[in-house]
C-alpha positions as a Markdown table, in Angstrom:
| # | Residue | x | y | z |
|---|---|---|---|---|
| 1 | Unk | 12.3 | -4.2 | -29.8 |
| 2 | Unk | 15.1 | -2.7 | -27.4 |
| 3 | Unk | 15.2 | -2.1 | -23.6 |
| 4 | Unk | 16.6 | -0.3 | -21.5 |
| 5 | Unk | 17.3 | -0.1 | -17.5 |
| 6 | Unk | 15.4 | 2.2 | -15.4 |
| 7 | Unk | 17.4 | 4.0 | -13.7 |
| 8 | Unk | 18.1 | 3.5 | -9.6 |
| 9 | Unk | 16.0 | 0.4 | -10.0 |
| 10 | Unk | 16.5 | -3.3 | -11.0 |
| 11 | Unk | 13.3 | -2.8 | -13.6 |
| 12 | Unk | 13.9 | -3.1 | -17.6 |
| 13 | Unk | 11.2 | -1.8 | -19.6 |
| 14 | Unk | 10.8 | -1.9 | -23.3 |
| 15 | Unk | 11.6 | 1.3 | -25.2 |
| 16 | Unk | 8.1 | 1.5 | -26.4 |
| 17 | Unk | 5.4 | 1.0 | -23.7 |
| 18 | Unk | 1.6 | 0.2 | -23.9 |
| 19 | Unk | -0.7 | 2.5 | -22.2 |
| 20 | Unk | -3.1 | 0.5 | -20.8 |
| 21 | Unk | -5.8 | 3.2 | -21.2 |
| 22 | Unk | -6.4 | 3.2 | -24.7 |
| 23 | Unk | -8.0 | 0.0 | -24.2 |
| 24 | Unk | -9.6 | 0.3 | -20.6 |
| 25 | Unk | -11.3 | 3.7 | -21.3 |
| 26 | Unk | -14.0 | 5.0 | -23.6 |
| 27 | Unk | -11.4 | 7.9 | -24.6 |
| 28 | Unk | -10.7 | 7.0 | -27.9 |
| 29 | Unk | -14.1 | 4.8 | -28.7 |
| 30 | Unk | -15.3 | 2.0 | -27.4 |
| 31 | Unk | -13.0 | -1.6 | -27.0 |
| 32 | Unk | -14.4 | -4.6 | -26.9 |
| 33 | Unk | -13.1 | -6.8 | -24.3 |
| 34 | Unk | -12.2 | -9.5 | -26.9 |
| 35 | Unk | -10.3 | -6.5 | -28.6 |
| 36 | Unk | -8.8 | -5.4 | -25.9 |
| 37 | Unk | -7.0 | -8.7 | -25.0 |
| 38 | Unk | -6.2 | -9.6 | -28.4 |
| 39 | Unk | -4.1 | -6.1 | -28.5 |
| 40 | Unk | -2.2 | -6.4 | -25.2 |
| 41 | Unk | -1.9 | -9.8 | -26.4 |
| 42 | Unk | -0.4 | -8.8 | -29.5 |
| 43 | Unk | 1.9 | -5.7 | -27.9 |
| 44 | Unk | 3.8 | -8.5 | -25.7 |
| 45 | Unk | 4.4 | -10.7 | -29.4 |
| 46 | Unk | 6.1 | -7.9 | -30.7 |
| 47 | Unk | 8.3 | -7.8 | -28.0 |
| 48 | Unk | 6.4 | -4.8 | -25.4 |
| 49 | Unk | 6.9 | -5.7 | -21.8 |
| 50 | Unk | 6.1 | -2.6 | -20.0 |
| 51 | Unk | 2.2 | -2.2 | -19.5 |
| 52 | Unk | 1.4 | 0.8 | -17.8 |
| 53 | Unk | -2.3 | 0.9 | -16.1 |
| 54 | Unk | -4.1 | 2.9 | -13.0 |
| 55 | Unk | -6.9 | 1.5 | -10.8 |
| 56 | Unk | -8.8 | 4.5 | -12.1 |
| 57 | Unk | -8.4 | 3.6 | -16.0 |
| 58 | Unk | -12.1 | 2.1 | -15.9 |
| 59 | Unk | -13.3 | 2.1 | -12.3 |
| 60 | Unk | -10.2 | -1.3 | -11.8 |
| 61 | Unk | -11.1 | -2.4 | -15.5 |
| 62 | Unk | -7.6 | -1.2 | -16.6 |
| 63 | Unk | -6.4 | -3.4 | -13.8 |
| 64 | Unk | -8.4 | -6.5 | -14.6 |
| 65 | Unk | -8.3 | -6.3 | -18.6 |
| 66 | Unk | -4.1 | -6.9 | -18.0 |
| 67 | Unk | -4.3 | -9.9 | -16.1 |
| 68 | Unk | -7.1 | -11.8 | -18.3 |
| 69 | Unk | -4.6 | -10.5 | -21.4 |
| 70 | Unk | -1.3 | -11.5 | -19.4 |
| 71 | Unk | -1.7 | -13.2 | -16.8 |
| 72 | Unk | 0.0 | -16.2 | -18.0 |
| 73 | Unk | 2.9 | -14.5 | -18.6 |
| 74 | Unk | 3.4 | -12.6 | -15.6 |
| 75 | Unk | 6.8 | -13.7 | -15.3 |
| 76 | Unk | 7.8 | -11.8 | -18.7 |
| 77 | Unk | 6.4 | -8.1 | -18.4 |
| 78 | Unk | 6.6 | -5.1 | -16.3 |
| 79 | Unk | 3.3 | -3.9 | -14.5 |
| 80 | Unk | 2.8 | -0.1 | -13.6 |
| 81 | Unk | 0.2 | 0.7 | -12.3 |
| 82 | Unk | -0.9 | 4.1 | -10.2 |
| 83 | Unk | -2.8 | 4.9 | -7.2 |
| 84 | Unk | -4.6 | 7.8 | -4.7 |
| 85 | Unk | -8.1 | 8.6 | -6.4 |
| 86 | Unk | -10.7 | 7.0 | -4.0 |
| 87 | Unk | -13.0 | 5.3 | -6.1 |
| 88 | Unk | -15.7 | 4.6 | -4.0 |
| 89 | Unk | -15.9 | 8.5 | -3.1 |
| 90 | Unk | -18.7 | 10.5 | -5.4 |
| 91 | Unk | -17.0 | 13.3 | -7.8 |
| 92 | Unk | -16.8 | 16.7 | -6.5 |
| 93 | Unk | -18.7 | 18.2 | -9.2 |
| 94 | Unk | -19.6 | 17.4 | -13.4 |
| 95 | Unk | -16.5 | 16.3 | -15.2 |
| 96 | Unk | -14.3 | 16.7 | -12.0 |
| 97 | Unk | -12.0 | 14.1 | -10.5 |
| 98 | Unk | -12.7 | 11.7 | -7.2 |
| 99 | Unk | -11.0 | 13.0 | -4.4 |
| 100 | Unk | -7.8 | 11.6 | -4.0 |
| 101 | Unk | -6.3 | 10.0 | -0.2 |
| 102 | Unk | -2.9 | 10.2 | 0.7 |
| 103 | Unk | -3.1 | 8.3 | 4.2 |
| 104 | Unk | -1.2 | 5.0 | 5.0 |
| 105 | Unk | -4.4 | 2.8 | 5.4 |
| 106 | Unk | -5.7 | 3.9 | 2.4 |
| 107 | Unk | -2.7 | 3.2 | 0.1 |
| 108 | Unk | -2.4 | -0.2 | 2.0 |
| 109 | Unk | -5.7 | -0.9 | 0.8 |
| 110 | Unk | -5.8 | 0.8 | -2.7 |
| 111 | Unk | -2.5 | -1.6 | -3.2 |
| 112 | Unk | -4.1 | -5.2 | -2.1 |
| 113 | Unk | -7.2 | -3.9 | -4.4 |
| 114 | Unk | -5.1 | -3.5 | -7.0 |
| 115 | Unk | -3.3 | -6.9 | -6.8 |
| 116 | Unk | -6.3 | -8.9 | -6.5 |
| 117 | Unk | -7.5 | -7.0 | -9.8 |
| 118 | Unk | -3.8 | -7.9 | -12.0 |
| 119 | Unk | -4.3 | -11.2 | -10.2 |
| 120 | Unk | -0.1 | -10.8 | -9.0 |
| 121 | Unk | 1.5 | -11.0 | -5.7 |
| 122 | Unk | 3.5 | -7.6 | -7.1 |
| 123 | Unk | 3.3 | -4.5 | -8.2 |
| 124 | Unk | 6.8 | -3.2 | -10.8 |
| 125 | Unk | 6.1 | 0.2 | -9.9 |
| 126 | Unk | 3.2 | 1.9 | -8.2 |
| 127 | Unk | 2.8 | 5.4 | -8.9 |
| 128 | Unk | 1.2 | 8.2 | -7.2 |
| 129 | Unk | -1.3 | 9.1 | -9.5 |
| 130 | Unk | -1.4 | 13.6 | -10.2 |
| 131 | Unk | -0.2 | 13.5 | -6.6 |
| 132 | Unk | 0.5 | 17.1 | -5.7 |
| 133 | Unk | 3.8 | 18.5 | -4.0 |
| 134 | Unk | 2.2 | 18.6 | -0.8 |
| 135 | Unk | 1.4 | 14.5 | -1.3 |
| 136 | Unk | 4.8 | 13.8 | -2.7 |
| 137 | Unk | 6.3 | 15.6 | 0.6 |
| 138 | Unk | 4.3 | 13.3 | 3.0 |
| 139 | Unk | 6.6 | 11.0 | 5.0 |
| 140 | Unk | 3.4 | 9.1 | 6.2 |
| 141 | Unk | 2.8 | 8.0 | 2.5 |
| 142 | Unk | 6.3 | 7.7 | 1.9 |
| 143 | Unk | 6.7 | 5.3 | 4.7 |
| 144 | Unk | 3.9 | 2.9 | 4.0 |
| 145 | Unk | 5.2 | 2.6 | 0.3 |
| 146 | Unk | 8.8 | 1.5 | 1.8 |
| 147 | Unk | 6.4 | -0.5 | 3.9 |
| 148 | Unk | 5.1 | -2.3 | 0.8 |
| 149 | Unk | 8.2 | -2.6 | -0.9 |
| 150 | Unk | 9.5 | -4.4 | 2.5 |
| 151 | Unk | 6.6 | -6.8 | 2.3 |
| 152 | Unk | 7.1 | -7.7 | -1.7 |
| 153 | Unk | 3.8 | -6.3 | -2.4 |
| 154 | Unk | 5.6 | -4.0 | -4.6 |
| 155 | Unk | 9.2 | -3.3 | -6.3 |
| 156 | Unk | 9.4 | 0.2 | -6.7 |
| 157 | Unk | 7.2 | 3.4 | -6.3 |
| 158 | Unk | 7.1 | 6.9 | -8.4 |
| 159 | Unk | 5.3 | 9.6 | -9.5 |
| 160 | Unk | 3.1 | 9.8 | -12.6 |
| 161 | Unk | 3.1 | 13.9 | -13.0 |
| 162 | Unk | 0.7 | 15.0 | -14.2 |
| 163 | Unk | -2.1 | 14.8 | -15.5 |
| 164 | Unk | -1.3 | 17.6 | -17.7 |
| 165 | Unk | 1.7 | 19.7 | -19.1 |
| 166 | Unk | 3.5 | 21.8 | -16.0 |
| 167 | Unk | 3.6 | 20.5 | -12.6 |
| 168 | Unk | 7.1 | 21.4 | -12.0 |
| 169 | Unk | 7.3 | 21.4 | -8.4 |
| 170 | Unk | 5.9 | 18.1 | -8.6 |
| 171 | Unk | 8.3 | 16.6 | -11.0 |
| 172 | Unk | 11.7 | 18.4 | -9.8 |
| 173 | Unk | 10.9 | 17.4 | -6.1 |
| 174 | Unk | 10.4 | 13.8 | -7.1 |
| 175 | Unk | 13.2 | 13.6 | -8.8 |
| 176 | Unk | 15.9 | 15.4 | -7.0 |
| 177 | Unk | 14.4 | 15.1 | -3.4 |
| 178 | Unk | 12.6 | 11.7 | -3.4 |
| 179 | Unk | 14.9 | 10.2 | -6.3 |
| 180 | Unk | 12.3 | 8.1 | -7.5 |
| 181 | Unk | 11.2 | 7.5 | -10.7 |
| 182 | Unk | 8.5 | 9.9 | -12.5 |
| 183 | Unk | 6.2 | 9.0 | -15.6 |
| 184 | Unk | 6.1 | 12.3 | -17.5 |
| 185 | Unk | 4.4 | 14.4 | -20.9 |
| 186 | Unk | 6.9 | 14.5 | -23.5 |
| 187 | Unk | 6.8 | 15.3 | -27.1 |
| 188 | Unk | 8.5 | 17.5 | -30.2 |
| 189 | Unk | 5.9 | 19.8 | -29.5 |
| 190 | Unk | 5.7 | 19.6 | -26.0 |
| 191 | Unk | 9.2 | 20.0 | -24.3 |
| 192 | Unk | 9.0 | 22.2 | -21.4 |
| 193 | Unk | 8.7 | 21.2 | -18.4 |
| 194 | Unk | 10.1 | 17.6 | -19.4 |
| 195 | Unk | 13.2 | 19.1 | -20.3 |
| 196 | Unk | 14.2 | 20.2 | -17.1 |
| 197 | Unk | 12.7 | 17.1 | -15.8 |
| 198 | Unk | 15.0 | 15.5 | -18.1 |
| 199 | Unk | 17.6 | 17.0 | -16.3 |
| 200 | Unk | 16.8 | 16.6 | -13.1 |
| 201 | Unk | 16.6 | 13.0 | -13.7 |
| 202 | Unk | 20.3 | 13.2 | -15.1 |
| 203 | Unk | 21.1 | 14.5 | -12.4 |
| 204 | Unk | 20.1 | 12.0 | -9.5 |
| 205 | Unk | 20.5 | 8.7 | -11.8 |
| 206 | Unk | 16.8 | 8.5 | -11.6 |
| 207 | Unk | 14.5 | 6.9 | -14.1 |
| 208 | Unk | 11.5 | 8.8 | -16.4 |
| 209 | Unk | 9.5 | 7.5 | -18.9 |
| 210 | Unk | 7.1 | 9.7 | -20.8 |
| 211 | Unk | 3.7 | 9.5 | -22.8 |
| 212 | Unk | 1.6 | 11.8 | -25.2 |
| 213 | Unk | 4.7 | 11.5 | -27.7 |
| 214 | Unk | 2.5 | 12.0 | -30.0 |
| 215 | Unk | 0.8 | 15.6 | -29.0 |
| 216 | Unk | -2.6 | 14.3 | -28.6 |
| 217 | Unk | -2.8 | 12.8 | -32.2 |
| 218 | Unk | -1.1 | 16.1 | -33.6 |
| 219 | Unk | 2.0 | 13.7 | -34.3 |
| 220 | Unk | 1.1 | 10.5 | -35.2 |
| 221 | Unk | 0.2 | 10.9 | -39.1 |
| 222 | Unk | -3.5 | 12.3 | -38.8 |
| 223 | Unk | -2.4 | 15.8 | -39.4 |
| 224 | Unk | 0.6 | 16.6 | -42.1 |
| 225 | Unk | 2.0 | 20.4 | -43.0 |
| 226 | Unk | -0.5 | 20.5 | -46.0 |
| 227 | Unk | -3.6 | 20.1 | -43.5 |
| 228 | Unk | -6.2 | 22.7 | -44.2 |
| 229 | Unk | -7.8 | 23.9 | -41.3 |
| 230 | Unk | -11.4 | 24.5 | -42.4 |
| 231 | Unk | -11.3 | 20.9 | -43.4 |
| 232 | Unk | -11.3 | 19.9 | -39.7 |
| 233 | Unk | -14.8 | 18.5 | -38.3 |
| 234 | Unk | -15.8 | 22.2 | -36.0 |
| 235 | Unk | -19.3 | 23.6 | -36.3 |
| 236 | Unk | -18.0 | 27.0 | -36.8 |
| 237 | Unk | -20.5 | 28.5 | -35.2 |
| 238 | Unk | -20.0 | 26.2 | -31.9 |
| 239 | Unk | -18.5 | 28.4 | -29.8 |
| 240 | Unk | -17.1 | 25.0 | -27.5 |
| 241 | Unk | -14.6 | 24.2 | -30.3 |
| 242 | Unk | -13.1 | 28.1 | -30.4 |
| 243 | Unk | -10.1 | 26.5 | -28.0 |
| 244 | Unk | -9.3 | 23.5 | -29.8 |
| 245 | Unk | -9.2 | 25.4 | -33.3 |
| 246 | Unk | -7.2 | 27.5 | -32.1 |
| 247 | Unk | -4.7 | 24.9 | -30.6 |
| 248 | Unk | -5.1 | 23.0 | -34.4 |
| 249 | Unk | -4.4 | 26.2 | -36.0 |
| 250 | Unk | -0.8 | 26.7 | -34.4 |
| 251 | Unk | 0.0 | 23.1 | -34.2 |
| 252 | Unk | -0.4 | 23.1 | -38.3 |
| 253 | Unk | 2.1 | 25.5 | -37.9 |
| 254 | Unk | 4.6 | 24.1 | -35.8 |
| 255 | Unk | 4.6 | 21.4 | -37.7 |
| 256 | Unk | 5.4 | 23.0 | -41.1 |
| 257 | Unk | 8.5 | 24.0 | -39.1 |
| 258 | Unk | 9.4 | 20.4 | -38.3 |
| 259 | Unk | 9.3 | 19.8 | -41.2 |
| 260 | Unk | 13.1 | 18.9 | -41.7 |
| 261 | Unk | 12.7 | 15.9 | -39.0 |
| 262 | Unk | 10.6 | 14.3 | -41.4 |
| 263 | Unk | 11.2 | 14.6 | -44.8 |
| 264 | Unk | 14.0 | 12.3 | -46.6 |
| 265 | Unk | 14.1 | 9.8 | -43.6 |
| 266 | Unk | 12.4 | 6.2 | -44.4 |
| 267 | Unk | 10.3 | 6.2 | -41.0 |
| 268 | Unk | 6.8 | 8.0 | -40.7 |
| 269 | Unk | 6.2 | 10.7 | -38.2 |
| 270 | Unk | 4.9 | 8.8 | -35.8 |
| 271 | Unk | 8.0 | 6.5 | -35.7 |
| 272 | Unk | 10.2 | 9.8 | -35.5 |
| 273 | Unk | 7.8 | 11.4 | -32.6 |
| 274 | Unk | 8.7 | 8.4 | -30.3 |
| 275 | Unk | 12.5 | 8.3 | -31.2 |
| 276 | Unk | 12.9 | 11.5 | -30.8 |
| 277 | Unk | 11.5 | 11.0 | -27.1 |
| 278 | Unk | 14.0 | 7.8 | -26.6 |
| 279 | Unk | 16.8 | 10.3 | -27.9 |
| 280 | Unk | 17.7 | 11.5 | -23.8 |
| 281 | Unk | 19.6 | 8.3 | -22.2 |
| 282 | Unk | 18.3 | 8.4 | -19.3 |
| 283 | Unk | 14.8 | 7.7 | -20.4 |
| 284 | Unk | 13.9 | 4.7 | -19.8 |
| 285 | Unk | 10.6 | 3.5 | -22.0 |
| 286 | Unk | 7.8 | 5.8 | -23.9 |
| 287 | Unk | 4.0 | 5.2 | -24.2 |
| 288 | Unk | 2.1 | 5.9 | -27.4 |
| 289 | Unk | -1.7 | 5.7 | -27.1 |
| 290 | Unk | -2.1 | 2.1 | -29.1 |
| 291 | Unk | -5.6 | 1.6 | -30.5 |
| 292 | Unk | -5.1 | -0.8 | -33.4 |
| 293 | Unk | -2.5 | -3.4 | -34.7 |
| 294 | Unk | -1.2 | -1.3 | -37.5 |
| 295 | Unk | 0.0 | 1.1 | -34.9 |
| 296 | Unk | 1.5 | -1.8 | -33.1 |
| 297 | Unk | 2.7 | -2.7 | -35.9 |
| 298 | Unk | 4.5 | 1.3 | -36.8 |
| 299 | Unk | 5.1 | 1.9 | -33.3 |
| 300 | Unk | 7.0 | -1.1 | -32.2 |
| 301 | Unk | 10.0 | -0.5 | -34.7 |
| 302 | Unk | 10.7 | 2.4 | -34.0 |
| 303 | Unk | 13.5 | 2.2 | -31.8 |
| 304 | Unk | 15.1 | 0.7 | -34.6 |
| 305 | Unk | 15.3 | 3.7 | -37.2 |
| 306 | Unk | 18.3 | 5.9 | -37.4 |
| 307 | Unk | 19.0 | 8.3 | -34.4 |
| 308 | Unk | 18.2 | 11.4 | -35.2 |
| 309 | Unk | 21.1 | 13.3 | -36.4 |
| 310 | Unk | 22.6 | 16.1 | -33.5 |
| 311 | Unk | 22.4 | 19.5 | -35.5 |
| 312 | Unk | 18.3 | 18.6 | -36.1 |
| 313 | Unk | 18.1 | 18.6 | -32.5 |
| 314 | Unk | 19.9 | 21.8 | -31.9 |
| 315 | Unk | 17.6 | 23.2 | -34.7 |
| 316 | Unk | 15.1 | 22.2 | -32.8 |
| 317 | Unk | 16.0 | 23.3 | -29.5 |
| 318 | Unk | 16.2 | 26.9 | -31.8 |
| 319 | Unk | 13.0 | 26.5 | -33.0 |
| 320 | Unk | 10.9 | 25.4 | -29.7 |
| 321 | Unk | 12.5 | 28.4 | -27.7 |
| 322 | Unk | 11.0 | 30.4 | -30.2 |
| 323 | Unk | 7.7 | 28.6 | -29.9 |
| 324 | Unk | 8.2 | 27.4 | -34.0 |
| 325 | Unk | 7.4 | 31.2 | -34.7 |
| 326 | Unk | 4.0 | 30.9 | -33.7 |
| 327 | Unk | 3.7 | 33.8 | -30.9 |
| 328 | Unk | 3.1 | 33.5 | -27.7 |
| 329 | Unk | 6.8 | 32.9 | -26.7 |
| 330 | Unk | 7.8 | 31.7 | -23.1 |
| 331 | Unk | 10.8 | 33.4 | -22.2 |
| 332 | Unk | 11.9 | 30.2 | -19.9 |
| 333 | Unk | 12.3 | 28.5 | -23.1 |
| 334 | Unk | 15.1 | 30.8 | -24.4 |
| 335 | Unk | 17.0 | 30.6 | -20.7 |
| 336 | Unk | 16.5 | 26.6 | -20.8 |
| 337 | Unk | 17.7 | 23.9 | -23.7 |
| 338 | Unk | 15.1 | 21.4 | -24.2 |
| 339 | Unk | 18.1 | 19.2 | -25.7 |
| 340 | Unk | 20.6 | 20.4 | -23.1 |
| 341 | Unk | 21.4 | 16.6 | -22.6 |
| 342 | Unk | 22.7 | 16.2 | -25.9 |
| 343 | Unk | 26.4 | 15.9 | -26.6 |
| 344 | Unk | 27.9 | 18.0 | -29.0 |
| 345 | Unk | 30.7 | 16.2 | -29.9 |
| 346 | Unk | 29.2 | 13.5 | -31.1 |
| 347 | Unk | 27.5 | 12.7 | -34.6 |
| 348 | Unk | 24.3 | 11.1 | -32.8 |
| 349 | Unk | 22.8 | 10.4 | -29.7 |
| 350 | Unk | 23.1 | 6.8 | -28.5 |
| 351 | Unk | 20.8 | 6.0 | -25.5 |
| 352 | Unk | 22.3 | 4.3 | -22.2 |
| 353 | Unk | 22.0 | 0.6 | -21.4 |
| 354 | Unk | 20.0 | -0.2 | -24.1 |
| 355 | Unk | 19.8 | -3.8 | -25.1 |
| 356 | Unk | 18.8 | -5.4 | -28.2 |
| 357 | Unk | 16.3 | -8.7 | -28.2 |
């Protein structure tokens, strides 16, 4: 495993991250407790240190599955965990989210809730959870979170952005106003907006770390360039699956046009996926969706396979403004390089203040 600093904070995170969802939520099946903490377990043995959780991954059960795991070795990992949804509040309606408070006495509360579930005096970094701009620009919240920090109840706060692709307002402001770290959606396949948050983050010397790098399972070895699409599991009469097909059907594309990234490189694509998301220096740590030990077992090498070679990137960059010739092209993508932090002159890209255990 290798770290790296978090930029405009004291924090070191492993490059590759556990997402503390994929055990705390039914999202991807059922885990057992038992499983669960012989996983996160497992993650901090191959050298993970960075656990990323919410107090809404479970109703708290995100929270509390970490400390049975790790408690007793608090001392050596990073804890991020997120905050804002109220959980005792009902939903607002069938598959919506709780409504989410902003106020100081809230976040004072949602904060000791969430230490006594990680069973720690301190929070790494708390993150407003899908806060929206008008959140993020709230000096109340703001000031209770300095508040926090003053008391050692936590190090560091940020922004998770989110929960899904866009949210640029959102991301930029936190970045270049706030200047505080943001947890953002990166992937091959999925560049824009990260790109310019990317950027942004450049910019003000402030810290990201992403997750999806694996495009919702489109990138970690489930699906190839050979995949036939009527061998995928749709009714296709079942007019709910019309949406996904048709995001399967250009993904399959896309990634017959990546194919160069892969081929003739001893690493799988799911290796590749998360380098090429540690390729920008200024990111900090990224967070695959970990499920099983063989995964643990690809995901945690990764940062040790080549960098990926300059001129892929910039075919890359080619190819993505063209949305991989699948239609449907964003003309922001041919004004803005999703690789714009890459340097030219050199033969690869070697990350910043990365450290080798």
């Amino acid at each position: 495993m290798k770290y790296r600093n978090l930029a405009g904070t004291d924090l070191t995170l492993s490059e590759v991250g556990f997402g503390v969802w994929s055990v705390s939520t039914n999202w991807w099946g059922e885990v057992s407790e038992t499983d669960a903490i012989s996983l996160l377990r497992s993650a901090h043995d191959r050298g993970i240190t960075f656990f990323d959780t919410a107090d809404t991954y479970g109703q708290g059960y995100g929270e509390e599955i970490l400390a049975k795991a790790l408690g007793d070795r608090r001392d050596e990992i990073v804890i991020g965990t997120k905050f804002g949804y109220d959980l005792e509040a009902p939903r607002l309606g069938h598959h919506k989210e709780r409504p989410q408070n902003w106020s100081p006495d809230f976040v004072r509360a949602a904060c000791d809730k969430s230490l006594t579930r990680l069973g720690t005096d301190h929070i790494d970094i708390y993150q407003m959870h899908n806060s929206r701009l008008s959140s993020i620009e709230r000096d109340d919240t703001v000031a209770v979170l300095h508040e926090l920090r003053d008391a050692g109840k936590i190090r560091h706060w940020g922004v998770a952005v989110g929960p899904d692709i866009g949210w640029i307002e959102e991301g930029e402001y936190t970045l270049r106003e706030r200047q505080v770290p943001a947890q953002i959606i990166y992937s091959i396949l999925e560049q824009d907006p990260a790109d310019r948050f990317i950027r942004a983050a450049a910019d003000s010397n402030v810290g990201v770390f992403c997750r999806v790098p694996h495009a919702s399972g489109m990138l970690d070895g489930s699906y190839t360039r050979d995949t036939e699409l009527d061998s995928m599991p749709f009714d296709a009469n079942d007019h709910r699956s019309y949406r996904k097909m048709q995001w399967l059907s250009k993904s399959l594309e896309k990634l017959k046009q990546i194919d160069f990234l892969i081929s003739d490189k001893p690493a799988t694509v799911g290796q590749i996926a998360i380098k090429f998301c540690l390729a920008p220096p200024i990111m900090a740590s990224c967070l695959p969706t970990i499920t099983s030990e063989a995964q643990l077992d690809e995901y945690t090498v990764a940062p040790d396979i080549d960098e990926l070679p300059v001129e892929e990137l910039e075919r890359l960059t080619g190819l993505y403004a063209d949305n991989f010739g699948t239609g449907d092209k964003d003309p922001m993508k041919s004004s803005q390089s999703p690789t714009g932090w890459v340097d030219t002159k050199n033969s690869t890209v070697e990350p910043a203040a990365a450290v080798r255990s």
